[in-house]
DOPAVO-294035 format. One record per residue (C-alpha): residue number from 1; x, y, z. Coordinates in Angstrom, 1 decimal, decimal comma, always signed. Example, Ala and Ser with C-alpha at 12.3 -4.5 7.8 and 13.67 -1.06 7.14 Angstrom:
BEGIN
+-----+--------+--------+--------+
! pos !     xx !     yy !     zz !
+-----+--------+--------+--------+
!   1 !  +12,3 !   -4,5 !   +7,8 !
!   2 !  +13,7 !   -1,1 !   +7,1 !
+-----+--------+--------+--------+
END
This chain:
BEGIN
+-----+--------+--------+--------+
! pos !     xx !     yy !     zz !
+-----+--------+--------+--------+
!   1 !  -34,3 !  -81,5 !  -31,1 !
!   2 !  -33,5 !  -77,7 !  -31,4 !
!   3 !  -34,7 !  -75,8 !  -34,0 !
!   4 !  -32,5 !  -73,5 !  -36,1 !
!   5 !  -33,3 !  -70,4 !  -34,0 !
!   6 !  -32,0 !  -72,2 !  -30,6 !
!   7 !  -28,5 !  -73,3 !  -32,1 !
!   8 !  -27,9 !  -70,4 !  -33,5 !
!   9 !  -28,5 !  -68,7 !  -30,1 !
!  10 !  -26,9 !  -71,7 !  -28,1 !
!  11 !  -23,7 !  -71,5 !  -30,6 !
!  12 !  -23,2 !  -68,0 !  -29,7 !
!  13 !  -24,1 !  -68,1 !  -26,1 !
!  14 !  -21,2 !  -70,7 !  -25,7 !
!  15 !  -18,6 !  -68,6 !  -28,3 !
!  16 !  -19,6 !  -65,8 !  -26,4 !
!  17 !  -18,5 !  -67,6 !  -22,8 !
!  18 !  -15,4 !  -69,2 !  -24,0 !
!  19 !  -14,3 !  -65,5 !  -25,5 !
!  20 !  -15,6 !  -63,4 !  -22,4 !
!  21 !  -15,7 !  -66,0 !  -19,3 !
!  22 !  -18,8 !  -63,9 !  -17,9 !
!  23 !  -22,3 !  -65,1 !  -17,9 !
!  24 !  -24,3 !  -64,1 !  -21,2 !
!  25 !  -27,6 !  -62,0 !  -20,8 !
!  26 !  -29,9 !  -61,8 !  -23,2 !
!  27 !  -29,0 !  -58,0 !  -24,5 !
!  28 !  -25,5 !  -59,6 !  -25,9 !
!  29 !  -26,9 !  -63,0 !  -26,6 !
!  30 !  -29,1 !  -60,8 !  -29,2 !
!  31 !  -26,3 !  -59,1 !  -30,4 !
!  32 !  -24,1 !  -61,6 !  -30,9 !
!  33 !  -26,3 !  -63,5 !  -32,4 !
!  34 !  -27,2 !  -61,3 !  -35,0 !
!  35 !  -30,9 !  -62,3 !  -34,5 !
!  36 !  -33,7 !  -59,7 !  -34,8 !
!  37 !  -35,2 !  -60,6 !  -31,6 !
!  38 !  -37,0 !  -58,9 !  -28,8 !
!  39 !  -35,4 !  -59,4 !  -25,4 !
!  40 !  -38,2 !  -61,2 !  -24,7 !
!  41 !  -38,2 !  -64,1 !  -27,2 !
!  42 !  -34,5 !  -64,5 !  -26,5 !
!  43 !  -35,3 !  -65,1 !  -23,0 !
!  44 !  -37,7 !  -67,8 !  -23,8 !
!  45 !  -35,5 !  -69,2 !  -25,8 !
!  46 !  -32,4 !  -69,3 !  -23,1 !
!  47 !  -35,3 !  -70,8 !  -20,4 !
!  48 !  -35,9 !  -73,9 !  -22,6 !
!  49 !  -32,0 !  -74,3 !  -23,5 !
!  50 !  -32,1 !  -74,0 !  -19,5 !
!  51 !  -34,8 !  -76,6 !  -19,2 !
!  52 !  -33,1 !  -79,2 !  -21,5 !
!  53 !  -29,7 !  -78,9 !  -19,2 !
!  54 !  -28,0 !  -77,1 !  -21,6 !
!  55 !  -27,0 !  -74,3 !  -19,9 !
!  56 !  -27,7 !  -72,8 !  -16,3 !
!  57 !  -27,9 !  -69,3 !  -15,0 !
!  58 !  -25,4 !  -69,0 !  -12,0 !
!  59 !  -27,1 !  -67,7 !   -8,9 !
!  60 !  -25,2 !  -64,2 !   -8,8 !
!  61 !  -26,0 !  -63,6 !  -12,3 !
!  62 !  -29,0 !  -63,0 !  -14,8 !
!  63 !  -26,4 !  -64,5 !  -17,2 !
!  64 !  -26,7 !  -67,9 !  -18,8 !
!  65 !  -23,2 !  -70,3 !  -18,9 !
!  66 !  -23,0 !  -73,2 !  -21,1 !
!  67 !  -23,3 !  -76,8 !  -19,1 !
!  68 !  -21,0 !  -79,7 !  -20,2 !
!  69 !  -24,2 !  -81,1 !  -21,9 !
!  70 !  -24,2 !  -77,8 !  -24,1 !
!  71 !  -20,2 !  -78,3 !  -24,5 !
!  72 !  -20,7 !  -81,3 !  -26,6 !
!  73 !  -23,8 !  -80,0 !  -28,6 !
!  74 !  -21,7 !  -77,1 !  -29,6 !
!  75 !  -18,5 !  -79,5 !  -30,0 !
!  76 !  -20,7 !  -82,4 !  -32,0 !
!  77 !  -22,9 !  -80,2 !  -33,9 !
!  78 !  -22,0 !  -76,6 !  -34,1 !
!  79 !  -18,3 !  -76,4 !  -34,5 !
!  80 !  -17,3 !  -75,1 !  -37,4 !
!  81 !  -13,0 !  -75,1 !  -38,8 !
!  82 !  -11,7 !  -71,8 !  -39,3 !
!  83 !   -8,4 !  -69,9 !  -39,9 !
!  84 !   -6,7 !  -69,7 !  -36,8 !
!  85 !   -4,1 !  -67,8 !  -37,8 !
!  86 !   -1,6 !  -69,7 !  -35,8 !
!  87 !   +1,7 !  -69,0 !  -38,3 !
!  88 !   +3,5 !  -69,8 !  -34,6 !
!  89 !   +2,4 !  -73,3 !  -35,4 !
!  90 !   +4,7 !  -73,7 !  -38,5 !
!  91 !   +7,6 !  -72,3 !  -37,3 !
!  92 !   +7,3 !  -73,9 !  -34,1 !
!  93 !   +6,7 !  -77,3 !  -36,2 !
!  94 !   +9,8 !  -76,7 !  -38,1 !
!  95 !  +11,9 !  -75,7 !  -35,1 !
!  96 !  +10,9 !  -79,2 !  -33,4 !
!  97 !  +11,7 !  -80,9 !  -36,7 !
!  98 !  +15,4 !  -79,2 !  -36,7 !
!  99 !  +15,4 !  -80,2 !  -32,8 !
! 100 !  +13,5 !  -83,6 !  -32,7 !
! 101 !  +16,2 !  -86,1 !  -34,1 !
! 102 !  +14,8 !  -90,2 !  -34,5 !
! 103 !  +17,2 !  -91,6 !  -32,2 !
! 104 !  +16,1 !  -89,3 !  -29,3 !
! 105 !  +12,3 !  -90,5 !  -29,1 !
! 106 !  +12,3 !  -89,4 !  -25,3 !
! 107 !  +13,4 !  -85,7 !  -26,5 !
! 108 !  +10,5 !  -85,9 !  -28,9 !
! 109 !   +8,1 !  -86,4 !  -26,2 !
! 110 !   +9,3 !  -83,9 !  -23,8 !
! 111 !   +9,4 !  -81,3 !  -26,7 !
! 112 !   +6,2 !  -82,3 !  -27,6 !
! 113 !   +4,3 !  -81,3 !  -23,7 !
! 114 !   +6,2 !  -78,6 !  -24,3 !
! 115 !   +4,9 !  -76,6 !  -27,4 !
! 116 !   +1,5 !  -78,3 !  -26,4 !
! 117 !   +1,9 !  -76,6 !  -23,2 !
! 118 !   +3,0 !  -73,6 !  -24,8 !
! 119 !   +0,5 !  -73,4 !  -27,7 !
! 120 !   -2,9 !  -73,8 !  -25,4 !
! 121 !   -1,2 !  -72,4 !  -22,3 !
! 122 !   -2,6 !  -75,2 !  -20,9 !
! 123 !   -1,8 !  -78,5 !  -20,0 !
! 124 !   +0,3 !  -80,6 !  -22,7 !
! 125 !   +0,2 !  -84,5 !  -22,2 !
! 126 !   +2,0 !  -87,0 !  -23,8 !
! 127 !   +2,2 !  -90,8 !  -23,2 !
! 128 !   +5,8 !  -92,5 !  -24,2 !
! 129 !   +5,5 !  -95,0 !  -27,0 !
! 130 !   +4,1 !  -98,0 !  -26,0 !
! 131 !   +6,5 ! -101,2 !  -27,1 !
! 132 !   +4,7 ! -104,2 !  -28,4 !
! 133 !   +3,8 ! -107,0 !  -26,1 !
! 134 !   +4,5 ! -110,1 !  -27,2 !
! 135 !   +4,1 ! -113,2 !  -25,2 !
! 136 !   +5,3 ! -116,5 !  -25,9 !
! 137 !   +3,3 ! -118,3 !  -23,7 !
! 138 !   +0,0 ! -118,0 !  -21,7 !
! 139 !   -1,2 ! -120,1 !  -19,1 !
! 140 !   -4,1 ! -120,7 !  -16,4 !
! 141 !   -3,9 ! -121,5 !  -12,5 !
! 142 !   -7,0 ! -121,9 !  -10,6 !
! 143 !   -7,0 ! -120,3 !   -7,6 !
! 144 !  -10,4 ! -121,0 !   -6,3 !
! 145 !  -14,2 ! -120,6 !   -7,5 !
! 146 !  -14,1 ! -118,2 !  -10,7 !
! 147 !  -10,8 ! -116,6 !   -9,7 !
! 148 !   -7,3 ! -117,1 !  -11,9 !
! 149 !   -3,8 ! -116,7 !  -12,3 !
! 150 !   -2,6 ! -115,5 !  -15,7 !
! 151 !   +0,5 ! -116,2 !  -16,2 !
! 152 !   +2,1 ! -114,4 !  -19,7 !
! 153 !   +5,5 ! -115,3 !  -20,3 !
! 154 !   +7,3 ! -113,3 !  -23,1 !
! 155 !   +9,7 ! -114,4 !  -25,8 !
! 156 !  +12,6 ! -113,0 !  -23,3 !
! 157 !  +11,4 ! -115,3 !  -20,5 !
! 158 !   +9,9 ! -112,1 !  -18,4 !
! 159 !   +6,8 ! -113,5 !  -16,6 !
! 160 !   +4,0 ! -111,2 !  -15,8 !
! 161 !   +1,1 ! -112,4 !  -13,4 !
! 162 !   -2,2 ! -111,0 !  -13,4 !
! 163 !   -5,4 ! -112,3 !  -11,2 !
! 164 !   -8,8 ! -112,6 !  -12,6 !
! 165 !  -12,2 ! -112,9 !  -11,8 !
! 166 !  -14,9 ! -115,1 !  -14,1 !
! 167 !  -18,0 ! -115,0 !  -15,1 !
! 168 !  -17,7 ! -118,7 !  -15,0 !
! 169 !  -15,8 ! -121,4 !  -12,7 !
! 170 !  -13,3 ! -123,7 !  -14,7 !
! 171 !  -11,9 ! -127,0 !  -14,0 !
! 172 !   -8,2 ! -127,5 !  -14,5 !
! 173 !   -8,8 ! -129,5 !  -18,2 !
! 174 !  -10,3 ! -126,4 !  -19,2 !
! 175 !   -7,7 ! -124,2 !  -18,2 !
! 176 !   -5,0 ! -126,2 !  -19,9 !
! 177 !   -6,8 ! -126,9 !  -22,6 !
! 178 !   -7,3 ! -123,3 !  -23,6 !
! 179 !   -4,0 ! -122,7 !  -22,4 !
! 180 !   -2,9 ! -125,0 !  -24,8 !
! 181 !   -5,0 ! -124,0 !  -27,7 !
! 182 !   -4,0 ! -120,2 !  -27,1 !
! 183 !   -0,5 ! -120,6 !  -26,6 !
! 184 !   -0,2 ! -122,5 !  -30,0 !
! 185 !   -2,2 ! -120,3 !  -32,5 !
! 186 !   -1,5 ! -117,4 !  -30,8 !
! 187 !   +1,9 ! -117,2 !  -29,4 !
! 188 !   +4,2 ! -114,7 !  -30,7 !
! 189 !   +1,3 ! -111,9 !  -31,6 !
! 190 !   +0,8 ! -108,8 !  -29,5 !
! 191 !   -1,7 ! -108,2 !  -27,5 !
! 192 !   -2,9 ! -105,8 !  -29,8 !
! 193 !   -3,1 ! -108,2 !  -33,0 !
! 194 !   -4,4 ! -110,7 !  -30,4 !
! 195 !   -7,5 ! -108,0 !  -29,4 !
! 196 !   -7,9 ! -108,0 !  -34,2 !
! 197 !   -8,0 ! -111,5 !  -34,2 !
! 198 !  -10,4 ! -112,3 !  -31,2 !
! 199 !  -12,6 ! -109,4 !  -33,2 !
! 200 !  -13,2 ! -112,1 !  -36,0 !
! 201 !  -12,8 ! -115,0 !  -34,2 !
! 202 !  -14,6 ! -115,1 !  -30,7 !
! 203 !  -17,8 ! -116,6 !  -32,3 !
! 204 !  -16,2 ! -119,8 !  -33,5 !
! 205 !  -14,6 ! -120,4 !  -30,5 !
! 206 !  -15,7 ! -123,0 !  -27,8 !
! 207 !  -17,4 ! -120,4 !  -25,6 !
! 208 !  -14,9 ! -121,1 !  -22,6 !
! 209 !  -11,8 ! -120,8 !  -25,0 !
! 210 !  -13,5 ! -117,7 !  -26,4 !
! 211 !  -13,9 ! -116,1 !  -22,5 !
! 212 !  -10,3 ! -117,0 !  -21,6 !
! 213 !   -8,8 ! -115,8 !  -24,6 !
! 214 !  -10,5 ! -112,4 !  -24,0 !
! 215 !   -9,5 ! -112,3 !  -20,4 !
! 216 !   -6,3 ! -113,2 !  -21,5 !
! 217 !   -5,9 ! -110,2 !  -23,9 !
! 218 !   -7,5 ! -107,9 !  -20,8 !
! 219 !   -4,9 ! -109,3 !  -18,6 !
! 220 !   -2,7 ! -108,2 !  -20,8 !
! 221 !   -3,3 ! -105,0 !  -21,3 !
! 222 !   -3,4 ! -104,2 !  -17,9 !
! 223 !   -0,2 ! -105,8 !  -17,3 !
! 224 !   +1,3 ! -103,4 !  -20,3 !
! 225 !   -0,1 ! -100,5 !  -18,8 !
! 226 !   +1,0 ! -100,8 !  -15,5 !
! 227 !   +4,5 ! -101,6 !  -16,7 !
! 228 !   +4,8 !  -98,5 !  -18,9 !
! 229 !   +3,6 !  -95,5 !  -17,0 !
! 230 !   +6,4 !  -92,9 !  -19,0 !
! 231 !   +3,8 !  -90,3 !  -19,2 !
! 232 !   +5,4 !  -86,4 !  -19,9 !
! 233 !   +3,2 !  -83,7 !  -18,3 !
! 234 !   +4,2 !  -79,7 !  -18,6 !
! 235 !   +2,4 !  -77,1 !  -17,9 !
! 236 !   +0,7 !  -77,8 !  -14,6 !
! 237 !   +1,2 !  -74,2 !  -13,4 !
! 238 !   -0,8 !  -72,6 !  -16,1 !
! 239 !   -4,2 !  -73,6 !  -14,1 !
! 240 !   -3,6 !  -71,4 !  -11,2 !
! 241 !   -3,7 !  -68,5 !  -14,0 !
! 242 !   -7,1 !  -69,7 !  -15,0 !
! 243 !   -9,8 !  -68,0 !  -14,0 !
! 244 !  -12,2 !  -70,9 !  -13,4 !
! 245 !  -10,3 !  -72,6 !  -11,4 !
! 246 !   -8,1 !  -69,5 !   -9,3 !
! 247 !  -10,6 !  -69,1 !   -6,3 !
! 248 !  -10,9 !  -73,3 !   -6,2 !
! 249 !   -8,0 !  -74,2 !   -3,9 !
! 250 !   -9,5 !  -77,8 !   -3,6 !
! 251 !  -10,3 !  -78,4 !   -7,2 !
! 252 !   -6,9 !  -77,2 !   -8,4 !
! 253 !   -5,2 !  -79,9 !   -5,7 !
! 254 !   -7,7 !  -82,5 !   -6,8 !
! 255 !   -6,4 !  -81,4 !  -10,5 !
! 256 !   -2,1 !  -81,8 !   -9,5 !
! 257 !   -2,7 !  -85,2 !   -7,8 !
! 258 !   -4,1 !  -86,3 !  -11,1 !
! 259 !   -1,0 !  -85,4 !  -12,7 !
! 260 !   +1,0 !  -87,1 !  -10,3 !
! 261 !   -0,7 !  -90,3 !  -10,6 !
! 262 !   +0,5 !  -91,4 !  -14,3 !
! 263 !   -1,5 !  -94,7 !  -13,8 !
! 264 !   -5,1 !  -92,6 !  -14,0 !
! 265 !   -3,3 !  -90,2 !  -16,7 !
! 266 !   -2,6 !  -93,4 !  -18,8 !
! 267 !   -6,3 !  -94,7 !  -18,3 !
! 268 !   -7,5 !  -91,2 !  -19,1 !
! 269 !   -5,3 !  -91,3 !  -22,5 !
! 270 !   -5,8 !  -95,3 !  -23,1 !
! 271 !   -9,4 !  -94,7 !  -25,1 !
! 272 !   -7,6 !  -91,8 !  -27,6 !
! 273 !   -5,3 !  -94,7 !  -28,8 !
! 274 !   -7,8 !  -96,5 !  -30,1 !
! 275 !   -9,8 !  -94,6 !  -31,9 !
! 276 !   -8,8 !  -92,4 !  -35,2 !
! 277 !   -8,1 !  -88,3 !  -35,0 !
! 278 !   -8,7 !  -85,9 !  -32,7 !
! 279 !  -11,1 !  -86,5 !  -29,4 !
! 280 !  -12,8 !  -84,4 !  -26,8 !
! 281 !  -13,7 !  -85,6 !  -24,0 !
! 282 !  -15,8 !  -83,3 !  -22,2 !
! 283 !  -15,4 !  -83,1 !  -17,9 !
! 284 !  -18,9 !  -84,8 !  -16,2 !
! 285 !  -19,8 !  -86,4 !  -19,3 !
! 286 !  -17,8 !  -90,0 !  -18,4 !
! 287 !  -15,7 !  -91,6 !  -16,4 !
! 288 !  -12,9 !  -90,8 !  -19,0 !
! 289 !  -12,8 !  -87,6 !  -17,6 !
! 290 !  -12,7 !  -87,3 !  -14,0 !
! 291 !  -13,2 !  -84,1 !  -12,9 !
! 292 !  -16,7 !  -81,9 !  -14,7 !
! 293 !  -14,1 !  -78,9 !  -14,1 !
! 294 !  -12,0 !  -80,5 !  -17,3 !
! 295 !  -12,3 !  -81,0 !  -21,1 !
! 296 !   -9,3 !  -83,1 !  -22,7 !
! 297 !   -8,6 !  -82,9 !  -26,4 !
! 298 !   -6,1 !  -85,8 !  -27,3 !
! 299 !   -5,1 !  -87,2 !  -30,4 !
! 300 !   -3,3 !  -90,7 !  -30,6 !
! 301 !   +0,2 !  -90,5 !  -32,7 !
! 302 !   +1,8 !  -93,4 !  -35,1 !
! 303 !   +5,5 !  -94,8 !  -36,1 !
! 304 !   +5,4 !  -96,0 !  -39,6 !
! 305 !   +2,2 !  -95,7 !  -39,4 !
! 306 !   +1,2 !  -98,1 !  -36,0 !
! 307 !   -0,4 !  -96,2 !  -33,0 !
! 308 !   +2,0 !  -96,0 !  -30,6 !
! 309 !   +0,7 !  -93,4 !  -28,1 !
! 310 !   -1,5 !  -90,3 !  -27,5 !
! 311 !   -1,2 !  -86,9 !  -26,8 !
! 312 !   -3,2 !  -83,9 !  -26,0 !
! 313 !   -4,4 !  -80,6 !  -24,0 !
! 314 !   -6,0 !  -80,8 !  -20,3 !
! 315 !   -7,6 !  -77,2 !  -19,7 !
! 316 !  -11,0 !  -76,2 !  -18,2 !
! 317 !  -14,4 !  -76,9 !  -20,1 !
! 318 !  -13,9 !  -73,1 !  -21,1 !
! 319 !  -11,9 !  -73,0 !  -23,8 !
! 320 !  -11,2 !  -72,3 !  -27,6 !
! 321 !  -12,5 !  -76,3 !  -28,6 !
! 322 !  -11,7 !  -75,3 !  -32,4 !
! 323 !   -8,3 !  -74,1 !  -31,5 !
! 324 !   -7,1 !  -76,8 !  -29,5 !
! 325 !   -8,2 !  -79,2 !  -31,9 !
! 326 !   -5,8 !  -77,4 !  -34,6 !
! 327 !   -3,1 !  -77,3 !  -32,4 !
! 328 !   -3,5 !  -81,4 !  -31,1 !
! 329 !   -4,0 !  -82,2 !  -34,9 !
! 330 !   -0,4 !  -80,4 !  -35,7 !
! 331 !   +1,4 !  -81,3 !  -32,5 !
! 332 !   +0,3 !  -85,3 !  -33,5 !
! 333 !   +1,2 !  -85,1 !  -37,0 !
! 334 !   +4,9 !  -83,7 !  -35,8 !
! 335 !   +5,6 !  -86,2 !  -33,9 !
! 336 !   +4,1 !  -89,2 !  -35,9 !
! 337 !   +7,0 !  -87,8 !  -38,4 !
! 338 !   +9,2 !  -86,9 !  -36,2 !
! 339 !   +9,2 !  -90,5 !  -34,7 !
! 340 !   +9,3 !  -91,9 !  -38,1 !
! 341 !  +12,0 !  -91,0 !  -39,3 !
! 342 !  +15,0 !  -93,5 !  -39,9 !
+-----+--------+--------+--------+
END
């Protein structure tokens, strides 16, 4: 745990680096800090912040930088709201309410990358709503020891295949069985109210029904995923104007093939849309993020009040976190309205 002295000097070390982009020595440290310190104390105080990972002194400087470890301290615990001043926000928020009409959802998206792209100068990302699966029918072919066909058939008669591995092996009685038993108290739900029910229900389940039904619901979201890639990316061209990454050629190609691969967008975006408000997802940190280089602050967005999709900002781990949060927070509340509208 830090004491109060070390987060106050690690919350402005990182304000400091986000503002400046240069390594923080301990002269500025003390005056932004606003600590009477001696040079010395602060010193110590940066070497145990350095010990515990949370920041690191670059070789060519006496300077400290903030690691992505210290990123989500400062994020979780040290991030304080503020007046951003941002009146551009309202006025662009009515301008895209004059612009954004309900029967043009796919204008509502592209406008939306837009003024995200616009607003952080940044990245703006923004997955198309996702349409409700519904399937009408679900059933099981074994295809050898713990490996199986799922077959989902919807209430349109589209079939969608999907092959899974087991913990288990089943025998052909138990696949139709639970074929059977699925198909009958579950048909007709999507996969979504499917993944709410098997929340309450999975423990009075016969454990092989319980197993398929989940692999069932996985194999389904898969299958929606990889049918609906419609994800809306602008901005691309505002990394090579970022410092951190302009003398990087191979981190900024590693950085455009991600955006041009909307299936790893999607399964970057996927864990926003399931949880409530803004995230951050720090680069390094997880496998949501897959470059250390990035930070990703998304925000899933609703029609009539059911999550339907996610948005956000893709920049480097150096940037205003307070806001791109503001402007995420805005941008989703637009378009939830926007999309709303009948």
């Amino acid at each position: 745990m830090l004491d109060e002295r070390a987060k106050i000097l690690l919350k402005a070390l990182v304000e400091r680096y986000i503002a400046d982009g240069q390594p923080v020595g301990s002269r500025t440290l003390s005056r932004a800090s606003g600590l009477e310190l001696s040079a010395a104390t602060i010193r110590n105080v940066m070497a145990d912040l350095e010990d515990l990972g949370l920041i690191v002194s670059p070789h060519t400087s006496a300077g400290r930088v903030p690691t992505a470890r210290g990123y989500r301290l400062f994020v979780d615990t040290m991030l304080t709201a503020r007046s951003l001043g941002l009146d551009c926000l309202g006025e662009l928020g009515a301008d895209a309410r004059d612009q954004l009409q309900p029967d043009q959802p796919q204008r509502v998206i592209s406008n939306a990358a837009q003024m995200l792209s616009s607003l952080s100068q940044f990245v703006g990302v923004v997955t198309a709503p996702r349409k409700a699966t519904v399937f009408r029918h679900i059933e099981f072919l074994r295809l050898g020891e713990k490996r199986l066909l799922v077959i989902l058939v919807s209430p349109d008669g589209d079939v969608q295949n999907r092959v899974i591995f087991t913990a288990q092996d089943y025998n052909t009685s138990q696949l139709l069985e639970a074929s059977n038993f699925l198909t009958e108290h579950y048909s007709g739900l999507t996969i979504e109210e499917m993944r709410e029910r098997l929340k309450h229900e999975v423990d009075q389940l016969r454990t092989e029904i319980g197993s398929l039904m989940q692999a069932a619901v996985q194999a389904g979201s898969e299958v929606a995923a990889e049918t609906e890639e419609n994800v809306v990316v602008s901005g691309e061209r505002n990394l090579l104007t970022v410092q951190d990454f302009s003398s990087d050629m191979g981190s900024l190609r590693r950085m455009f093939d991600l955006f041009e691969q909307k299936t790893q967008l999607m399964r970057l975006l996927d864990g926003s849309s399931r949880a409530e408000g803004v995230n951050i997802y720090i680069g390094g940190e997880s496998q949501v993020v897959p470059f250390e280089e990035l930070s990703v602050v998304s925000a899933p967005y609703q029609i009539d009040g059911r999550v339907v999709g996610t948005l956000g900002v893709i920049g480097p781990t150096r940037m205003a976190y307070d806001r791109m949060i503001e402007i995420v927070d805005i941008t989703s509340r637009l378009v939830s309205n926007a999309l709303s509208q009948k």
